[in-house]
TIMI-2910 file (N, C-alpha, C, CB; in pm, 1 decimal, decimal comma, always signed):
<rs>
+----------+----------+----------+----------+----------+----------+----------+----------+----------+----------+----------+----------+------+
!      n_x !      n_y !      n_z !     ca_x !     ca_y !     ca_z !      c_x !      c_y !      c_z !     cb_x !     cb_y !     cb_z ! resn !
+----------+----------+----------+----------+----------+----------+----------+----------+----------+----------+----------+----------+------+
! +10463,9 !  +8401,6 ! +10059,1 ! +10501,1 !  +8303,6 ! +10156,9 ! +10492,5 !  +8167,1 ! +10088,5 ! +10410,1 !  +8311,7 ! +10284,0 !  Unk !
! +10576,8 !  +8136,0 ! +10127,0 ! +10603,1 !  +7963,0 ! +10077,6 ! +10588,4 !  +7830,6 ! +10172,9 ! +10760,0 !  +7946,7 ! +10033,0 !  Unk !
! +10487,3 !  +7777,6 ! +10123,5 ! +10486,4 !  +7677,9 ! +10251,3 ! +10557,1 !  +7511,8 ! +10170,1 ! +10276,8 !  +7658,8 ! +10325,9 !  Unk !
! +10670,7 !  +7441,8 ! +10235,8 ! +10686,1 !  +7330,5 ! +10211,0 ! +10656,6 !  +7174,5 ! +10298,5 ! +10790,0 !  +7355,2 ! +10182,6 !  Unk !
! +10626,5 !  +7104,7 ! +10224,2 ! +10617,1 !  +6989,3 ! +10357,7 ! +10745,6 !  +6911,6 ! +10315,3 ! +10453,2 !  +6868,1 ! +10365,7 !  Unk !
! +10792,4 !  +6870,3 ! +10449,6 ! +10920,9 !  +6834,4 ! +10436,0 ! +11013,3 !  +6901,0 ! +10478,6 ! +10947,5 !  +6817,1 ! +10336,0 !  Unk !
! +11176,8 !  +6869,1 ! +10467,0 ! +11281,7 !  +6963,3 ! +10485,3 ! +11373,8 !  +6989,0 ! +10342,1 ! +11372,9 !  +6905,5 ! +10608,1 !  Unk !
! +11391,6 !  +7066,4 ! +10379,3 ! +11525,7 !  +7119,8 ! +10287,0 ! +11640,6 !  +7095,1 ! +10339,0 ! +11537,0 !  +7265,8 ! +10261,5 !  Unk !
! +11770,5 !  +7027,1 ! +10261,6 ! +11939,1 !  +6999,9 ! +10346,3 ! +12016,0 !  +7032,8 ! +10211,8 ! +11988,3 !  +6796,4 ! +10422,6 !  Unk !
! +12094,6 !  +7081,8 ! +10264,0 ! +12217,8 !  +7147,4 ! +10163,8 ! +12332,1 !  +7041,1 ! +10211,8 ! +12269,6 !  +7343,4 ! +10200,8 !  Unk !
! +12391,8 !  +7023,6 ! +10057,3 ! +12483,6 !  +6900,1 ! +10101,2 ! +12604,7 !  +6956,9 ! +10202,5 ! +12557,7 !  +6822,4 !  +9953,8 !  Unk !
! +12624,1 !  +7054,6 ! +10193,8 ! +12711,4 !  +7101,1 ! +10292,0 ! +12646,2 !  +7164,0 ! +10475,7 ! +12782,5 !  +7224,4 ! +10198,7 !  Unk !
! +12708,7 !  +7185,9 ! +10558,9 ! +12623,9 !  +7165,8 ! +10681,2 ! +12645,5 !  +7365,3 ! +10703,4 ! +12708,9 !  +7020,1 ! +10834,6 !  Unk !
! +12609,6 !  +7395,7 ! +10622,6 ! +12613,0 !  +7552,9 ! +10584,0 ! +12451,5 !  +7571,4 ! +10650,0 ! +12637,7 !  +7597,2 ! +10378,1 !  Unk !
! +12391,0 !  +7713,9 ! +10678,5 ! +12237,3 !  +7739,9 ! +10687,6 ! +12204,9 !  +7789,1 ! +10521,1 ! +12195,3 !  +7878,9 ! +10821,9 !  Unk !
! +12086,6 !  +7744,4 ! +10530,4 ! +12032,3 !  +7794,4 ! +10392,4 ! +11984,5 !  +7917,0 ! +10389,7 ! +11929,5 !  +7718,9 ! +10340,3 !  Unk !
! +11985,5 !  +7984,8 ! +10507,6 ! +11963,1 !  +8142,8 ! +10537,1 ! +12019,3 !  +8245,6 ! +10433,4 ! +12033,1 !  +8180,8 ! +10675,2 !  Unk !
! +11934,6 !  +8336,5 ! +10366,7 ! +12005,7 !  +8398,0 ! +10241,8 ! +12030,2 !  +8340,1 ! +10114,0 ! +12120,7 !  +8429,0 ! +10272,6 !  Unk !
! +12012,2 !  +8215,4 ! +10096,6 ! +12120,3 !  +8162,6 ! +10007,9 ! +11993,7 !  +8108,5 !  +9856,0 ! +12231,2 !  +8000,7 ! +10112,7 !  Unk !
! +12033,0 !  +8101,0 !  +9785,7 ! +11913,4 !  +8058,2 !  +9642,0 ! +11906,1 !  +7946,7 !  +9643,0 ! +11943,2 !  +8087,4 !  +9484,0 !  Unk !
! +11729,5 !  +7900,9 !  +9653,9 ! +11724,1 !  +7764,2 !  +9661,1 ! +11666,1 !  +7710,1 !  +9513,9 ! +11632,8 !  +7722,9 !  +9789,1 !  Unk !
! +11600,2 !  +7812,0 !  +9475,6 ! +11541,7 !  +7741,3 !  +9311,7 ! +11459,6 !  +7861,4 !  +9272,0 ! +11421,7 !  +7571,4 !  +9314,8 !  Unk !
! +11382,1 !  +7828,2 !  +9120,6 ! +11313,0 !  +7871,6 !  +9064,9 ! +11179,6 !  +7885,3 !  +9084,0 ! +11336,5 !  +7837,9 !  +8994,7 !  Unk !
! +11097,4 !  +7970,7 !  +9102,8 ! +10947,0 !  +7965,2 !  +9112,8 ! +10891,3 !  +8007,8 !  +9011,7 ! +10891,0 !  +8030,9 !  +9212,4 !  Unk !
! +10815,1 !  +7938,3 !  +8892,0 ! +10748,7 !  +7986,1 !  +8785,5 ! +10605,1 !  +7984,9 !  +8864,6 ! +10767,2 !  +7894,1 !  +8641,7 !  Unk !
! +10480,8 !  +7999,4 !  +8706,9 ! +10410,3 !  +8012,7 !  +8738,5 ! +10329,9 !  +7890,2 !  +8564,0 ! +10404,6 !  +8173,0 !  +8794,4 !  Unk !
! +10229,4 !  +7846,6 !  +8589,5 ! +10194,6 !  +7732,0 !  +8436,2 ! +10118,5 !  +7863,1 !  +8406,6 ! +10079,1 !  +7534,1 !  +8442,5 !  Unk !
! +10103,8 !  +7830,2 !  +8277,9 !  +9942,6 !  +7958,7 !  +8173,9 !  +9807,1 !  +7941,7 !  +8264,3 !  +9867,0 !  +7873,9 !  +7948,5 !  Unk !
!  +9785,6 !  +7806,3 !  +8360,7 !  +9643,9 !  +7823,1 !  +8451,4 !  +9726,3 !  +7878,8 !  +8602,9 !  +9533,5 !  +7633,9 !  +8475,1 !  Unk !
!  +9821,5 !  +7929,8 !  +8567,6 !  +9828,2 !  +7985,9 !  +8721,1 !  +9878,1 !  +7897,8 !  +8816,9 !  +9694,9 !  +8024,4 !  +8776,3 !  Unk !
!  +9960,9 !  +7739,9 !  +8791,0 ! +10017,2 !  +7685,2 !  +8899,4 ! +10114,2 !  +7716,6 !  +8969,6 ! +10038,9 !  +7599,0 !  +8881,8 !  Unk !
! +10164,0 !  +7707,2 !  +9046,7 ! +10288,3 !  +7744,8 !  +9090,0 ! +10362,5 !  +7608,1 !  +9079,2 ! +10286,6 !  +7813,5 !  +9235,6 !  Unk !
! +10516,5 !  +7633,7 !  +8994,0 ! +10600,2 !  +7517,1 !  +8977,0 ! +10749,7 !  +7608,3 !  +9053,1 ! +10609,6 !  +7453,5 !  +8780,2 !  Unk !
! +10788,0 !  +7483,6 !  +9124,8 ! +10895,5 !  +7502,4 !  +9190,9 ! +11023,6 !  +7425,1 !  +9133,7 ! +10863,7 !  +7469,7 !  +9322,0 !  Unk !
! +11134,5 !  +7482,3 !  +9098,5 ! +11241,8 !  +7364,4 !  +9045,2 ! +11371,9 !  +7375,8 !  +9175,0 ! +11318,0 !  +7412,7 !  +8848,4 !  Unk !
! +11355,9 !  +7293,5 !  +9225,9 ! +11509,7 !  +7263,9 !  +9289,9 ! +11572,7 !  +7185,3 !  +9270,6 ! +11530,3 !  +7248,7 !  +9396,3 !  Unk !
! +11707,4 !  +7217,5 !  +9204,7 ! +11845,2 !  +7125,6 !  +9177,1 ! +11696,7 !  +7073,4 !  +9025,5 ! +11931,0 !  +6956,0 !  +9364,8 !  Unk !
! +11763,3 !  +6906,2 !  +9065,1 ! +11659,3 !  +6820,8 !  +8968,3 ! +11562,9 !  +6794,2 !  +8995,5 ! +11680,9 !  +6715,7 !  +8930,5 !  Unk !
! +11475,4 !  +6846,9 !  +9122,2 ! +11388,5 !  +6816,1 !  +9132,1 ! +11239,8 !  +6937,1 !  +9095,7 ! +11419,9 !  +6760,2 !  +9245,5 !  Unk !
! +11132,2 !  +6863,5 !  +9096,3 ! +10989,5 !  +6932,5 !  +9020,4 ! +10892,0 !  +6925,9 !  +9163,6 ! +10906,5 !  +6813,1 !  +8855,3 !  Unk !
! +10873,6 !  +7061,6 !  +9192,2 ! +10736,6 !  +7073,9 !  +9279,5 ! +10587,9 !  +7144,8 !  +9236,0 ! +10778,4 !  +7153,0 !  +9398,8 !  Unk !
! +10494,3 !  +7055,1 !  +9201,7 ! +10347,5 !  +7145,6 !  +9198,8 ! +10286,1 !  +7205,1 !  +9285,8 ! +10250,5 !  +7089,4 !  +9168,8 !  Unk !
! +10269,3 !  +7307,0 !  +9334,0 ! +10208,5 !  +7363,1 !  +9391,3 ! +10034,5 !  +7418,1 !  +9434,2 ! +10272,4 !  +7408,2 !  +9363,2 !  Unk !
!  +9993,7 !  +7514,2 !  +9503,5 !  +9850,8 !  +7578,9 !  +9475,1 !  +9855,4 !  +7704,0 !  +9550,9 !  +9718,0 !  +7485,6 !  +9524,0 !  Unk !
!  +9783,2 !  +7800,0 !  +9474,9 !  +9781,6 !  +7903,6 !  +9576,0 !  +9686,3 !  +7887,4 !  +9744,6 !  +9720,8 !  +8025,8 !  +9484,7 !  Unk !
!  +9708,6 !  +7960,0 !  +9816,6 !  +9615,6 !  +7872,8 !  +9933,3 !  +9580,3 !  +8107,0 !  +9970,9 !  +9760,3 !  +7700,2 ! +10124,0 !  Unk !
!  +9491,4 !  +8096,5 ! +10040,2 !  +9449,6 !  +8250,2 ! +10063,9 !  +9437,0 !  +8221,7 ! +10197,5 !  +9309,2 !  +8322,1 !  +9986,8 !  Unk !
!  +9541,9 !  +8292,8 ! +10303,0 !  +9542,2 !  +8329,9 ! +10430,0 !  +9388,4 !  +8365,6 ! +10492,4 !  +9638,5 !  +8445,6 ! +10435,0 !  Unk !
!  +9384,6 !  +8248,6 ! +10637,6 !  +9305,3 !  +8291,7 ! +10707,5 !  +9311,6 !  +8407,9 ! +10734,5 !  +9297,4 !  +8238,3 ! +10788,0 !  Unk !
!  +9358,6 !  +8450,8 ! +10776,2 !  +9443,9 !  +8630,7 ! +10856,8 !  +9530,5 !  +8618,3 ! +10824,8 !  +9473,2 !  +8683,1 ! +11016,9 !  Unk !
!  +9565,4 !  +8769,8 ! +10724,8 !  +9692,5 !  +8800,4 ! +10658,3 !  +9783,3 !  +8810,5 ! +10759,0 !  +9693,6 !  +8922,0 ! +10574,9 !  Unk !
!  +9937,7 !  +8811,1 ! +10735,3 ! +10054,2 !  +8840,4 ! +10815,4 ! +10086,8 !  +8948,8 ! +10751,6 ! +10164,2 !  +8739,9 ! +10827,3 !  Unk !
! +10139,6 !  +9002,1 ! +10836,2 ! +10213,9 !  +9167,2 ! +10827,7 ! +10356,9 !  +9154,3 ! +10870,5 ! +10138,1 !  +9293,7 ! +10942,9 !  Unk !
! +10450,3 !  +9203,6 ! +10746,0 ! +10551,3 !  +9196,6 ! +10781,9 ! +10653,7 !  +9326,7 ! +10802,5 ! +10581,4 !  +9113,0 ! +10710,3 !  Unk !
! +10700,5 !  +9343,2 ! +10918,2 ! +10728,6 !  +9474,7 ! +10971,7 ! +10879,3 !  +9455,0 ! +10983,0 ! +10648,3 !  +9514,9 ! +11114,8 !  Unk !
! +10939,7 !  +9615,4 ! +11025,7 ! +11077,8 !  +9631,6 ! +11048,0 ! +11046,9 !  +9734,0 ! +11187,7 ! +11173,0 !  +9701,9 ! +10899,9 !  Unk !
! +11147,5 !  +9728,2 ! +11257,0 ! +11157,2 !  +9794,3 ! +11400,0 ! +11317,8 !  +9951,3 ! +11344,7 ! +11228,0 !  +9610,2 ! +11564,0 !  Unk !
! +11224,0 ! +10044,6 ! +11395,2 ! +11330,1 ! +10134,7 ! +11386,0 ! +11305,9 ! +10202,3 ! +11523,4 ! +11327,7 ! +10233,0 ! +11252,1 !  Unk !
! +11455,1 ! +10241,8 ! +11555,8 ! +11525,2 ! +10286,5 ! +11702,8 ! +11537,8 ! +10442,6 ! +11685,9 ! +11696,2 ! +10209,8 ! +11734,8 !  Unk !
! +11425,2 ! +10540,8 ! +11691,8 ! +11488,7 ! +10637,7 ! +11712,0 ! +11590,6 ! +10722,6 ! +11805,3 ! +11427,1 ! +10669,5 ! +11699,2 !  Unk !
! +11696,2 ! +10738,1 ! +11760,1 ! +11798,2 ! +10804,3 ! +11821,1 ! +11763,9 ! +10967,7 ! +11813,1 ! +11935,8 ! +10760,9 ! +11749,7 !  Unk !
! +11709,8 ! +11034,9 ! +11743,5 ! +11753,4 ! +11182,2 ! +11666,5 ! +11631,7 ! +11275,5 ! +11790,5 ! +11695,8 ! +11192,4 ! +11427,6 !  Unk !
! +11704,9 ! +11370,7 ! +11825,7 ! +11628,0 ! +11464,5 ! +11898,3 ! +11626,6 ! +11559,1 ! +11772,8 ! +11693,8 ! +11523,5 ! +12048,9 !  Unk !
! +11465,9 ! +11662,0 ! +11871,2 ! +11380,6 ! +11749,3 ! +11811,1 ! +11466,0 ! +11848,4 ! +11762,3 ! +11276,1 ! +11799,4 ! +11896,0 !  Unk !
! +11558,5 ! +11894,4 ! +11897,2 ! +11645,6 ! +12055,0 ! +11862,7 ! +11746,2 ! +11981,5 ! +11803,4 ! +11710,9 ! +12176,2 ! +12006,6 !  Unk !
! +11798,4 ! +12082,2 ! +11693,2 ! +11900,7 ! +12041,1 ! +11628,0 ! +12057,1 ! +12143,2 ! +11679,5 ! +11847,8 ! +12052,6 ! +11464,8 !  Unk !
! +12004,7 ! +12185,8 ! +11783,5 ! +12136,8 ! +12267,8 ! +11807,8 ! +12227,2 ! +12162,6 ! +11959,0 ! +12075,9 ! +12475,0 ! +11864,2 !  Unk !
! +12229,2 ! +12006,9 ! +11929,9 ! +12279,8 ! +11911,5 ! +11991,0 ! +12442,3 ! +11898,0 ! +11912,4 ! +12172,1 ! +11783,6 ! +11981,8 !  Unk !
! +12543,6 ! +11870,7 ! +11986,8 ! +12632,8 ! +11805,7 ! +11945,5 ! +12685,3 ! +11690,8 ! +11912,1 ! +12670,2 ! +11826,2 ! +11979,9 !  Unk !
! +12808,9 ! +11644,7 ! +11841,4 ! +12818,6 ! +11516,5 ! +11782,0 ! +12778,1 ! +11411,8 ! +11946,1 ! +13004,7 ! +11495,6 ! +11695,7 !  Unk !
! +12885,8 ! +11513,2 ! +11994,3 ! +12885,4 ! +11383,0 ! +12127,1 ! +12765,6 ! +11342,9 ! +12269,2 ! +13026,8 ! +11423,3 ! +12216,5 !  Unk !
! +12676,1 ! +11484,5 ! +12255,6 ! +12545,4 ! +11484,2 ! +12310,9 ! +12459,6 ! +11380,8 ! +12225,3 ! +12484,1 ! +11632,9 ! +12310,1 !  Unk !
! +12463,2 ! +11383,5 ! +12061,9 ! +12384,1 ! +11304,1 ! +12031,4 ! +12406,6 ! +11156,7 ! +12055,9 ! +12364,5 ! +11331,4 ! +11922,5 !  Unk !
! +12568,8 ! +11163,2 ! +12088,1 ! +12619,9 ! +10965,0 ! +12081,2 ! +12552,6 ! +10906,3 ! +12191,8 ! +12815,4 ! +10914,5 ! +12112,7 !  Unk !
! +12539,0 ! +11048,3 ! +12329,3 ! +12537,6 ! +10990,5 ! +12443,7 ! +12346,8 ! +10982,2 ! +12511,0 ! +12657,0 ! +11088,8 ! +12536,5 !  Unk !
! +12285,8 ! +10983,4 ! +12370,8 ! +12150,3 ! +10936,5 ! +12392,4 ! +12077,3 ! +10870,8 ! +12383,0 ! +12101,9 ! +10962,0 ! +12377,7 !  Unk !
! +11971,1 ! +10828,8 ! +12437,1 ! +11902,0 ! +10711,4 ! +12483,7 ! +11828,6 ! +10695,0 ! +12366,0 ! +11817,4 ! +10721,0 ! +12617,5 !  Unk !
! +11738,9 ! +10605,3 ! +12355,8 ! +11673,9 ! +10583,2 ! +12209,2 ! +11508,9 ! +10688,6 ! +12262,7 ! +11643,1 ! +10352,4 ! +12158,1 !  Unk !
! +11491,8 ! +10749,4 ! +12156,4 ! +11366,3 ! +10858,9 ! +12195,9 ! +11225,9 ! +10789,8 ! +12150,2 ! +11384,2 ! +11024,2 ! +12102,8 !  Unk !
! +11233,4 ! +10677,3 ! +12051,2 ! +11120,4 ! +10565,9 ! +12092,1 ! +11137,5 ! +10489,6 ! +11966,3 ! +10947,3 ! +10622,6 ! +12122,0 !  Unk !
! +11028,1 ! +10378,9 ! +11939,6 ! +11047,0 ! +10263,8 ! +11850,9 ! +10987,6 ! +10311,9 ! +11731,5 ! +10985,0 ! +10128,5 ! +11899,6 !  Unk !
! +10994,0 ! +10286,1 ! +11625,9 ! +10861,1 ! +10268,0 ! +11501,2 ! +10860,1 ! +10156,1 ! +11440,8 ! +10861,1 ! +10364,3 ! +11376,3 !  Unk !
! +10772,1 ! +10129,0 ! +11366,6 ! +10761,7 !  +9986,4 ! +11356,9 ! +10713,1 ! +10043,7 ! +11180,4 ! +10632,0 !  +9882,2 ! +11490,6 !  Unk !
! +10763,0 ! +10033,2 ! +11069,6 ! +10748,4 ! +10019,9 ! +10934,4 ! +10663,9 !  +9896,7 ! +10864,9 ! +10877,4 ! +10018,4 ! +10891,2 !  Unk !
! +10570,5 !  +9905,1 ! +10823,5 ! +10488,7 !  +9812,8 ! +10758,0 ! +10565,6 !  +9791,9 ! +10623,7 ! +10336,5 !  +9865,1 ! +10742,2 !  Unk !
! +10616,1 !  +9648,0 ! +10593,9 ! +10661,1 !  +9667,6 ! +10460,1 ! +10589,2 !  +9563,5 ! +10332,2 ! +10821,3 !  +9645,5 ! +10472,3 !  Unk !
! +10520,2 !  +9455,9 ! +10420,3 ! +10419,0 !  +9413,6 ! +10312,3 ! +10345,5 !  +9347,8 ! +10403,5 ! +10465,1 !  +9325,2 ! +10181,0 !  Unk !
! +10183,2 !  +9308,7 ! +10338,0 ! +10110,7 !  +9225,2 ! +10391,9 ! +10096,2 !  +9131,7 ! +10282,5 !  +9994,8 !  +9279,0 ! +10449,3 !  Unk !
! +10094,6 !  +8996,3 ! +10326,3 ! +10045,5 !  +8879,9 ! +10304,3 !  +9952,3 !  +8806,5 ! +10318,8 ! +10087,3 !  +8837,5 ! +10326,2 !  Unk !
!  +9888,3 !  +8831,8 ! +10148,1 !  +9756,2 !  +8811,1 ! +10215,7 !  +9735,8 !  +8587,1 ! +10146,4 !  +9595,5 !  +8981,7 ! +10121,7 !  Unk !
!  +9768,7 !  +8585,7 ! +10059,4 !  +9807,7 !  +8431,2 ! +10006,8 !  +9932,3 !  +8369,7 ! +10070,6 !  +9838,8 !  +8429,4 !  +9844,2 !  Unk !
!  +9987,8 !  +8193,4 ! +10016,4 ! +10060,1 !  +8139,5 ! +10015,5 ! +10071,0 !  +8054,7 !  +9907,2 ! +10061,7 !  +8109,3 ! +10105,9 !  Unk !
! +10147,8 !  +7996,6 !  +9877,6 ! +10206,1 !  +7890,5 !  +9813,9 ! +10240,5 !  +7761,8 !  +9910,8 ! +10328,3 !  +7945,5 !  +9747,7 !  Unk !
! +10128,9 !  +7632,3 !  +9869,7 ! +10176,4 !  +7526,7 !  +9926,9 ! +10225,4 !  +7410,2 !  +9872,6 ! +10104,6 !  +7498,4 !  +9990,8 !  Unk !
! +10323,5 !  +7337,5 !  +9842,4 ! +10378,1 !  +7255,3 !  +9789,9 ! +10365,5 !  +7123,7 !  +9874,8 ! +10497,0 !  +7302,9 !  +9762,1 !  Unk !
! +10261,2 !  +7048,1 !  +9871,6 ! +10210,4 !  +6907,8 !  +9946,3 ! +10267,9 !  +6783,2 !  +9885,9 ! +10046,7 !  +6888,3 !  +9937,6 !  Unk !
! +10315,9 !  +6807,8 !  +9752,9 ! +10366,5 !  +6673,2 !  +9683,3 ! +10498,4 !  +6628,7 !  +9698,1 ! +10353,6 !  +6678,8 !  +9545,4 !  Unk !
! +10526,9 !  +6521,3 !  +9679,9 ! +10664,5 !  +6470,6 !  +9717,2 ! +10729,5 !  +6569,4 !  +9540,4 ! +10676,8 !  +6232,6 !  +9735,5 !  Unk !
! +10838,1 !  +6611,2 !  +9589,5 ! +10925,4 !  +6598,5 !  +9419,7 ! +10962,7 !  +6463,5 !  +9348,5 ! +11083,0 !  +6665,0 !  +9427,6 !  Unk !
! +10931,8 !  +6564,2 !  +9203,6 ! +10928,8 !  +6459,5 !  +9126,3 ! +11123,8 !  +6517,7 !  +9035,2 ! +10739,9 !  +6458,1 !  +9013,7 !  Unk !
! +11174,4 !  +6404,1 !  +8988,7 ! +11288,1 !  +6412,4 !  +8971,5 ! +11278,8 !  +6456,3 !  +8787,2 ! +11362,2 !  +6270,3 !  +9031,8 !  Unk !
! +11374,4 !  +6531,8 !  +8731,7 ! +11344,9 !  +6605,4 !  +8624,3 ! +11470,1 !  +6504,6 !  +8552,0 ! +11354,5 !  +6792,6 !  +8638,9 !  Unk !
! +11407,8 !  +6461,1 !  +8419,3 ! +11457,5 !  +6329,4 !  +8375,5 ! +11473,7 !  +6408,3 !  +8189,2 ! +11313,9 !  +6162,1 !  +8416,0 !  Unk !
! +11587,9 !  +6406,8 !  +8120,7 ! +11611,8 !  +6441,8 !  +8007,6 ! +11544,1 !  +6334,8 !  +7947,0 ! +11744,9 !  +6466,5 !  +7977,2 !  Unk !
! +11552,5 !  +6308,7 !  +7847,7 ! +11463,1 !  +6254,2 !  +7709,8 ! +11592,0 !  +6177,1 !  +7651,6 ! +11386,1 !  +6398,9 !  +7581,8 !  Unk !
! +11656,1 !  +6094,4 !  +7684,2 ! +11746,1 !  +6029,9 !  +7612,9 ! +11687,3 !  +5924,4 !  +7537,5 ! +11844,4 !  +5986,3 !  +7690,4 !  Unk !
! +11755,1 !  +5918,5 !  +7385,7 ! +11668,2 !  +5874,3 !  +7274,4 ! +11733,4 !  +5710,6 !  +7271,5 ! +11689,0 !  +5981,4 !  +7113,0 !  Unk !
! +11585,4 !  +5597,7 !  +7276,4 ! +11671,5 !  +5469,7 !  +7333,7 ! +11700,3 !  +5413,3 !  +7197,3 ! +11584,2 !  +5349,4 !  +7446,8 !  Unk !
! +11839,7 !  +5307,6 !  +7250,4 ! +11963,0 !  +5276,4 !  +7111,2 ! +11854,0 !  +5135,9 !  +7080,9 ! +12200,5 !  +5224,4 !  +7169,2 !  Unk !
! +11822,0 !  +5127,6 !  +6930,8 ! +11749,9 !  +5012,0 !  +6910,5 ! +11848,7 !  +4917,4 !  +6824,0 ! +11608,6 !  +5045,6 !  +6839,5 !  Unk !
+----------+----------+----------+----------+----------+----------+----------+----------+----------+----------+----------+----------+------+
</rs>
């Protein structure tokens, strides 16, 4: 989980839903560095009060006897929910600093 302060805007009025926003390394002591576009975020790990659990919902359709037909099975009700555990979260990543802008090394003309 990634926590940012601030917003994120894409120059276009698109959702950023799905879409790649940057790089997440990690420094040799374990920081978390974030690169978006030109910009530089430092980070810290932070360890969840109470982990989050992140789940998926499945609809069972499928009866027990299998001697049902195509169209008996279309015409049935859902026979109950399950709920799939697919990770827990037990840390975050928080990025509190403003970005800093990532500046090449141009060599000055003397």
């Amino acid at each position: 989980m990634i926590e940012l302060q601030g917003d994120l805007q894409s120059r276009q009025d698109n959702s950023l839903h799905g879409k790649f926003i940057g790089d997440l390394h990690f420094t040799k002591k374990g920081v978390p560095v974030l690169i978006i576009g030109h910009h530089i975020l430092y980070g810290k790990i932070v360890t969840l009060e109470k982990p989050f659990v992140v789940m998926s919902k499945n609809i069972n359709t499928k009866a027990n006897d299998s001697m049902e037909t195509d169209q008996e099975m279309d015409m049935q009700k859902p026979k109950g929910i399950d709920y799939l555990v697919k990770a827990i979260v037990k840390k975050k990543l928080v990025f509190k600093t403003r970005p800093k802008p990532i500046i090449a090394n141009v060599p000055k003309k003397i």
